[in-house]
KOLTI-705915 format. One line per 10 residues: number of its first residue (from 1); their letters; for each residue x, y, z of N, C-alpha, C, O, CB. Coordinates in Angstrom, 2 decimals, padded with zeros to 5 digits, always signed. Each point is the difference from the previous one (the first is absolute). Glycine has a CB too. Layout:
N
NUM	A	X,Y,Z,X,Y,Z,X,Y,Z,X,Y,Z,X,Y,Z; ...
! end
This chain:
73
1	XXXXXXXXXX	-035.28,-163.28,+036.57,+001.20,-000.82,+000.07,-000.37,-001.49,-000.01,-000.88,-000.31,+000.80,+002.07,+002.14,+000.47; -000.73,-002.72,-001.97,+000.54,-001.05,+000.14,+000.87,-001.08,+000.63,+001.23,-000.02,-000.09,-001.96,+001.22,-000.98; +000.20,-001.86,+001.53,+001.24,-000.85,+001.17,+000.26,-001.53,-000.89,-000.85,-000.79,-000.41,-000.33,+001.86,+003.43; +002.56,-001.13,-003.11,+000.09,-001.40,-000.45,+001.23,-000.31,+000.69,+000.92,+000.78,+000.28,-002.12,-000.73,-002.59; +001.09,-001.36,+002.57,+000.91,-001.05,+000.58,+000.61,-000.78,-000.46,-000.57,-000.86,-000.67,-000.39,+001.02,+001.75; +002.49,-000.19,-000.90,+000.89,-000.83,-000.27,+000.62,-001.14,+000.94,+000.36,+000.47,+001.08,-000.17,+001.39,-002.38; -000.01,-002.93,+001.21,+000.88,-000.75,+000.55,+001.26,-000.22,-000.63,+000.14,-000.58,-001.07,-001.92,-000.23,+001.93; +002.83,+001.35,-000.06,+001.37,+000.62,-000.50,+001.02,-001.06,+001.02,-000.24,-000.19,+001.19,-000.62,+003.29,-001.83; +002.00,-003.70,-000.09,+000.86,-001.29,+001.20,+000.83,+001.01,+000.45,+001.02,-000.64,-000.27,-000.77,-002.00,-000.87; +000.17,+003.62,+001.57,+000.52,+001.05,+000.68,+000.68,-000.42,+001.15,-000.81,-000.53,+000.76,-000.82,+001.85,-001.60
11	XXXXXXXXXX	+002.84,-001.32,+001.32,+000.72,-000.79,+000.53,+000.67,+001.20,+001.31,+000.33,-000.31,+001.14,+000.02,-001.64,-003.67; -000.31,+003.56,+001.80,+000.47,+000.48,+001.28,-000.79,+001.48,-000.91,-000.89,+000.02,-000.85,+003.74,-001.69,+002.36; -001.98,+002.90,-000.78,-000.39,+001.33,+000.24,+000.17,+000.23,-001.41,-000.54,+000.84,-000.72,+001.17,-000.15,+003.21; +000.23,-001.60,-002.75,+000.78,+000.84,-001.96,-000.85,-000.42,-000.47,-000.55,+000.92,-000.61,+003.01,-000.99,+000.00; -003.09,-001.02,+000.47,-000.76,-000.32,-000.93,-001.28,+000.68,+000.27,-000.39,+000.13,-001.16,+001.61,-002.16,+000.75; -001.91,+002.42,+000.96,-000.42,+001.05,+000.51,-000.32,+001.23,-000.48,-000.99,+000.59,-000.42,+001.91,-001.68,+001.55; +000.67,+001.37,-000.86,-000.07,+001.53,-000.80,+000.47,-000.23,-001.48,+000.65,+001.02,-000.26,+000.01,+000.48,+002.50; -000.66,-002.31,-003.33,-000.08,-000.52,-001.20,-000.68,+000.01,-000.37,+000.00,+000.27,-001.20,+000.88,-001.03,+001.30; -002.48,+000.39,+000.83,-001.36,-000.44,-000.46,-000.70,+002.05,-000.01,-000.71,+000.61,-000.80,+000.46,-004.21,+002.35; +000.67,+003.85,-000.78,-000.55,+001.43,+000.23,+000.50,+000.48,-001.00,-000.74,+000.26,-000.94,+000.55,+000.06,+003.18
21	XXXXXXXXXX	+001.46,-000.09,-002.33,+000.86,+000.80,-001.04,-000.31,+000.07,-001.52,+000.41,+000.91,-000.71,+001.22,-001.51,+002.28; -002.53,-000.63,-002.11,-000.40,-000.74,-001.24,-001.34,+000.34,-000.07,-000.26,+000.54,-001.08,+001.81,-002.44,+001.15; -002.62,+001.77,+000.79,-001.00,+000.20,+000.35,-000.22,+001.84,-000.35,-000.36,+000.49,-001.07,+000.54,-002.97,+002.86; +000.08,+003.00,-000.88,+000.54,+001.65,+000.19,+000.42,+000.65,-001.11,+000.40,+001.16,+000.11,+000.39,-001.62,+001.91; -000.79,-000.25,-003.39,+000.24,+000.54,-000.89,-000.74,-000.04,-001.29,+000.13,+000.35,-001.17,+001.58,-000.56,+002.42; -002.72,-000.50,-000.32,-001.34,+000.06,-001.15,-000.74,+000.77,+000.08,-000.76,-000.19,+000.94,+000.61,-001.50,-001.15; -000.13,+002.98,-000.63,-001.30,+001.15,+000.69,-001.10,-000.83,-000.12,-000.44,-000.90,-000.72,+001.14,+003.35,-000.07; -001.03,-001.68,+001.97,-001.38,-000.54,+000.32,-000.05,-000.79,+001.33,-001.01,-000.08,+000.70,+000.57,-000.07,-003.20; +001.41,-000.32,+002.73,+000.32,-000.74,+001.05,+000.25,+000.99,+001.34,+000.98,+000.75,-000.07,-000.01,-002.60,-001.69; -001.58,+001.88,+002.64,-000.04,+000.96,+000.97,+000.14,-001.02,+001.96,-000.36,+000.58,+001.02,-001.54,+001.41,-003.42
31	XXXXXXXXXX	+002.38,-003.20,+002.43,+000.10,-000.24,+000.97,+000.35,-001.41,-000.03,-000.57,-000.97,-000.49,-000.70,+002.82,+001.12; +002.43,-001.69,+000.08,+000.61,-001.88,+000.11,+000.15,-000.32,+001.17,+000.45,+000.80,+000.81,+000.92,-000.96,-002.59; -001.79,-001.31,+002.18,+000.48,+000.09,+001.83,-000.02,-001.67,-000.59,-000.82,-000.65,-000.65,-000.64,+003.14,+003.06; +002.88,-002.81,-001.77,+001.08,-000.98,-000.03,-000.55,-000.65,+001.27,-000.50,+000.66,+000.91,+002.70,+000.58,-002.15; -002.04,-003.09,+001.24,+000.13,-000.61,+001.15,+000.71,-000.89,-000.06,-000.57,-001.03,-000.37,-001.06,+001.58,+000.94; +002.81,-000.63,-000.35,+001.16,-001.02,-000.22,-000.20,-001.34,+000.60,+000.08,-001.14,-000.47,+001.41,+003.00,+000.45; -001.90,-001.21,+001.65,-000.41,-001.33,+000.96,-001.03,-001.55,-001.27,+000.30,-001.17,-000.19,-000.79,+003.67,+003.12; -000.61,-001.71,-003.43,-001.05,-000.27,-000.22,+000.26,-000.34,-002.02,-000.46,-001.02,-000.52,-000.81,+002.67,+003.27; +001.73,-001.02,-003.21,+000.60,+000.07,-001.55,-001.40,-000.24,-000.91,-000.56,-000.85,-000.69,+003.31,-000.32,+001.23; -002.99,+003.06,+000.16,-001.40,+000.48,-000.43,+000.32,+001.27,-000.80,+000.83,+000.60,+000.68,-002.22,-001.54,+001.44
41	XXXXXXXXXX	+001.14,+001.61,-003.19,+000.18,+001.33,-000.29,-001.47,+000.37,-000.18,-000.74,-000.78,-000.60,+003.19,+000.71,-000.46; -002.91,+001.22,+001.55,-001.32,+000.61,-000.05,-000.14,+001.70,-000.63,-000.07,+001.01,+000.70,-000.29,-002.79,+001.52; +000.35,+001.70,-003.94,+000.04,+001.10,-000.40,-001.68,+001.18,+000.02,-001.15,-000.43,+000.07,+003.47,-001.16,-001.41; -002.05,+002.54,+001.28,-000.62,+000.84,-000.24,-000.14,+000.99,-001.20,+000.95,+000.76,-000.18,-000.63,-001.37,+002.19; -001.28,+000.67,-002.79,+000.59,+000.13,-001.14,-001.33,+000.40,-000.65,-000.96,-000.72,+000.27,+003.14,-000.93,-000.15; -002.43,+003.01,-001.20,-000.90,+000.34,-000.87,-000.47,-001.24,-001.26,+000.67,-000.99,-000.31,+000.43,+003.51,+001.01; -002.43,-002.12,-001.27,-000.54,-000.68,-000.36,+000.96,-000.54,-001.16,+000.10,-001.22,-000.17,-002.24,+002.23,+001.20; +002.74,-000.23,-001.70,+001.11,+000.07,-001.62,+001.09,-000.80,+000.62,+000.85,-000.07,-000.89,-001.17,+002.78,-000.42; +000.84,-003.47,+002.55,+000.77,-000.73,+000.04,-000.36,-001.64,+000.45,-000.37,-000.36,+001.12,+001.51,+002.69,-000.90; -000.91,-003.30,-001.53,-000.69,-000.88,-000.01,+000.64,-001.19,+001.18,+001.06,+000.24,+000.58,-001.82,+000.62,-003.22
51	XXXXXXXXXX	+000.10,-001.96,+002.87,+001.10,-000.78,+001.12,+001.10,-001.00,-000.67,+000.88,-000.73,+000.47,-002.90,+000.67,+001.33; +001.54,+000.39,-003.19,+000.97,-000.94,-001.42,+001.05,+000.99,+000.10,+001.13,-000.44,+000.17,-002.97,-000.69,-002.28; +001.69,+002.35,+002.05,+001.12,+001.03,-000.09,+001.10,-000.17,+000.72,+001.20,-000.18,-000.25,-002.68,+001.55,-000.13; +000.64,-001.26,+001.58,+001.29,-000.14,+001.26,+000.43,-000.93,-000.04,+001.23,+000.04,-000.04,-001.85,+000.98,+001.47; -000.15,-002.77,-001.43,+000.23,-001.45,+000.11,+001.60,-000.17,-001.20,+000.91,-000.81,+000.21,-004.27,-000.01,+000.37; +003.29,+001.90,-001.85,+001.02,-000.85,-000.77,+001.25,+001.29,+000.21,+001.08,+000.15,-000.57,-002.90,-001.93,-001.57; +001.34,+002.36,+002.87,+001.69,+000.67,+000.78,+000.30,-000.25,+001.13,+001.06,+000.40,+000.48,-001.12,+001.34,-001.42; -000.95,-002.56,+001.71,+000.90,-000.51,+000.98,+000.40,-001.42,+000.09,+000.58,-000.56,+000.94,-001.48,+002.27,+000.10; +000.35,-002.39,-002.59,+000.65,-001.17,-000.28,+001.08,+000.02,-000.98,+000.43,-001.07,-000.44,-002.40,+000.19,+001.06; +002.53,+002.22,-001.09,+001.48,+000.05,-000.17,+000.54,-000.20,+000.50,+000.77,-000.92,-000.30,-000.77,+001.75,-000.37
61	XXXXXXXXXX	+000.13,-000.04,+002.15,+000.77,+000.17,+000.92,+000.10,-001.27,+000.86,+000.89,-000.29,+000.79,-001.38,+002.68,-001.02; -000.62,-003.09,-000.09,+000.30,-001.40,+001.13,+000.56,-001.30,-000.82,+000.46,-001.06,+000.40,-002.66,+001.76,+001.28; +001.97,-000.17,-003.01,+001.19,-001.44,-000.87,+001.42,+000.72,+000.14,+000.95,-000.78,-000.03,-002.72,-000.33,-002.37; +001.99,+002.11,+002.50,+000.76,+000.68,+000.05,+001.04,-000.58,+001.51,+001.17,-000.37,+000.11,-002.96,+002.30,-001.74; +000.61,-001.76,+002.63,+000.85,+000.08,+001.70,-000.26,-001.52,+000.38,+000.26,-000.31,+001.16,-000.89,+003.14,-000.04; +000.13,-003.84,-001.99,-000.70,-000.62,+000.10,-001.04,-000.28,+001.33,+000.12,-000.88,+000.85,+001.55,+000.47,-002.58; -002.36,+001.08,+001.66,-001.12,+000.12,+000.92,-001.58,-000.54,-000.64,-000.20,+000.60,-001.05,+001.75,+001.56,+002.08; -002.56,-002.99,-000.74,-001.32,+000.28,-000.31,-000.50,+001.23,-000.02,+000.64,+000.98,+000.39,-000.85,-002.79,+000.33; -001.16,+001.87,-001.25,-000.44,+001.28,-000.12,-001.11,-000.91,-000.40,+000.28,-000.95,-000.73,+001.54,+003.10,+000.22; -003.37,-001.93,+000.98,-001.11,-000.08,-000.68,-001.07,+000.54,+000.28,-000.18,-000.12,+001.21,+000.99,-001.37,-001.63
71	XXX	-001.62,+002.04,-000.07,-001.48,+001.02,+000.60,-000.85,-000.97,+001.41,-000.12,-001.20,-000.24,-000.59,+002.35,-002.93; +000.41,-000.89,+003.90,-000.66,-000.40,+001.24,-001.55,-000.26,-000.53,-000.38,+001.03,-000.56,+002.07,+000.46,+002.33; -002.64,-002.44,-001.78,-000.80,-000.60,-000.12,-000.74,+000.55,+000.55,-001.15,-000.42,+000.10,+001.99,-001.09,-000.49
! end
């Protein structure tokens, strides 16, 4: 497994479960844990899911909700 990190502007629980819900639907992706306090997302995820993959579906969703979204350094 793979761990990659997002910094996500996540504002409450919904956005939250948006980031999971989007995430959760990429195979391969096998574990999301949300920190709203902190506007951290920390995926878990097989080697075949890239962090570009996830990075440009969860930057739909944040031009979308307008939220940031960018990979964690």
């Amino acid at each position: 497994m793979v761990e990659t990190r997002f910094n996500v502007g996540m504002t409450c629980e919904g956005c939250a479960a948006a980031v999971k819900r989007i995430l959760g639907k990429i195979e391969g992706v096998s574990d999301i844990d949300t920190d709203v306090a902190n506007k951290i997302v920390i995926v878990q995820a097989d080697e075949s899911v890239t962090p570009e993959m996830m990075l440009e579906k969860l930057e739909k969703w944040g031009q979308a909700a307008g939220k940031t979204v960018e990979l964690s350094p």
